[in-house]
C-alpha positions as CSV (number, residue, x, y, z in Angstrom):
1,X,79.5,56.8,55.4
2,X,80.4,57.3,58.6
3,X,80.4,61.5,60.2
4,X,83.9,60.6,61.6
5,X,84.8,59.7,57.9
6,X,83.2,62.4,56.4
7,X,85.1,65.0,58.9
8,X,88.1,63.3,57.7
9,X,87.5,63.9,54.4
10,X,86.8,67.7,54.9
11,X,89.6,68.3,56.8
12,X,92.3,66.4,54.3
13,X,90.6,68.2,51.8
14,X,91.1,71.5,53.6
15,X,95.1,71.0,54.2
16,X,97.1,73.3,53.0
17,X,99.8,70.5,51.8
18,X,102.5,71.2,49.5
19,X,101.4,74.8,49.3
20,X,102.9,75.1,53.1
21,X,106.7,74.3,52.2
22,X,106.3,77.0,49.2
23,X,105.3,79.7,51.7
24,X,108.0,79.3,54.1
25,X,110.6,79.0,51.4
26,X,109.3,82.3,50.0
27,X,109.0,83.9,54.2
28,X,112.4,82.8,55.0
29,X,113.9,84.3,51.1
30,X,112.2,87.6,52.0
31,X,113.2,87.3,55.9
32,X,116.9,86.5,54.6
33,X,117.0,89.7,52.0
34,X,116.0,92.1,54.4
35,X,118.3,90.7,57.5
36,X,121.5,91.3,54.6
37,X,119.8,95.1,54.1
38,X,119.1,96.1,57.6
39,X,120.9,93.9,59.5
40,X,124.3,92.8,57.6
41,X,123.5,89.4,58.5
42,X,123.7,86.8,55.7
43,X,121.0,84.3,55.7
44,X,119.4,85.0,58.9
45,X,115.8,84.1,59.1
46,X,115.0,85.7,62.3
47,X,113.5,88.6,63.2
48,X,110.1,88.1,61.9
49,X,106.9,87.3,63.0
50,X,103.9,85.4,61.0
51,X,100.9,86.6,61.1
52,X,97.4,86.2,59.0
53,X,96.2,82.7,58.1
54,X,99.4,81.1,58.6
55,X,100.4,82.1,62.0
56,X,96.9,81.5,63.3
57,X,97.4,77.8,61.9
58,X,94.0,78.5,60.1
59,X,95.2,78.3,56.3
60,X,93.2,76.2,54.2
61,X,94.0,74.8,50.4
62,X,94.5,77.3,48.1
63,X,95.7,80.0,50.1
64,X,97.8,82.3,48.2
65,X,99.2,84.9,50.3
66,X,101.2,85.5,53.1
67,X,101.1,88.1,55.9
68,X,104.2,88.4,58.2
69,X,106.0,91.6,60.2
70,X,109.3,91.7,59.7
71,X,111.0,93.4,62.9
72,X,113.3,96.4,62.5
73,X,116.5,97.0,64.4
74,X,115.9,99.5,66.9
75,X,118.1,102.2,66.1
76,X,116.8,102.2,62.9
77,X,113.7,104.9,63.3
78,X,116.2,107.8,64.4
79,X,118.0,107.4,60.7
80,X,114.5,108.1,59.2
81,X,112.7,110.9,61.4
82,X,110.6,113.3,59.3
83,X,107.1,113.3,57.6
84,X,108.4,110.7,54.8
85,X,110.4,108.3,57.0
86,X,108.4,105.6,57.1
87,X,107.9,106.2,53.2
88,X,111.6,106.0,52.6
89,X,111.8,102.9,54.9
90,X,108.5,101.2,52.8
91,X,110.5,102.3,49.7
92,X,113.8,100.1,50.9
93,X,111.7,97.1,51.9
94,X,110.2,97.4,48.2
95,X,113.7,97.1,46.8
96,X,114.8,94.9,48.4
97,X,112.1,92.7,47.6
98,X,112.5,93.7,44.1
99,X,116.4,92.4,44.3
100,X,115.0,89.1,45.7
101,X,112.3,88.7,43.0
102,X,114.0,90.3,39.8
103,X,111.1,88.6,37.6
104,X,108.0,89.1,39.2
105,X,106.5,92.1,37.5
106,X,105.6,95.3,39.5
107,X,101.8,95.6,41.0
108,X,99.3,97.6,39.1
């Protein structure tokens, strides 16, 4: 066997494949739940950014996670100043995600 045949087998063995189209679906649902909450704006998949594995373009098979920012409007720091602001605003992502996916069960 050939090393250009054997790179070509490491690498196709390496892609991500179907794996790829489940993440997005799942980073566009969670990017779409929290434009509705912060945002009012229904089905909106901006205002994120993708980070990690995936937005390095470095994700191999069987990743499993995905890491993205999702970007705040900016007004929205002044409605939570205080020492437990950026708890409260954690705390409205987490419901929201917990709207989005009703079944999966909480973290221990």
């Amino acid at each position: 066997m050939k090393t250009s045949e054997i790179f070509e087998t490491l690498l196709k063995n390496l892609k991500v494949g179907e794996t790829a189209t489940t993440v997005a679906s799942r980073r566009d649902e969670i990017t779409k739940a929290l434009n509705k909450d912060f945002r009012d704006k229904d089905g909106c998949t901006d205002y994120k950014l993708m980070v990690g594995s995936f937005g390095r373009h470095t994700a191999i098979k069987g990743v499993s996670d995905l890491d993205m920012i999702f970007i705040l409007p900016p007004g929205i720091r002044s409605s939570y100043d205080g020492d437990t602001g950026p708890r409260r605003i954690l705390e409205r992502v987490r419901d929201d995600l917990k709207a989005r996916y009703t079944s999966t069960p909480p973290a221990t």
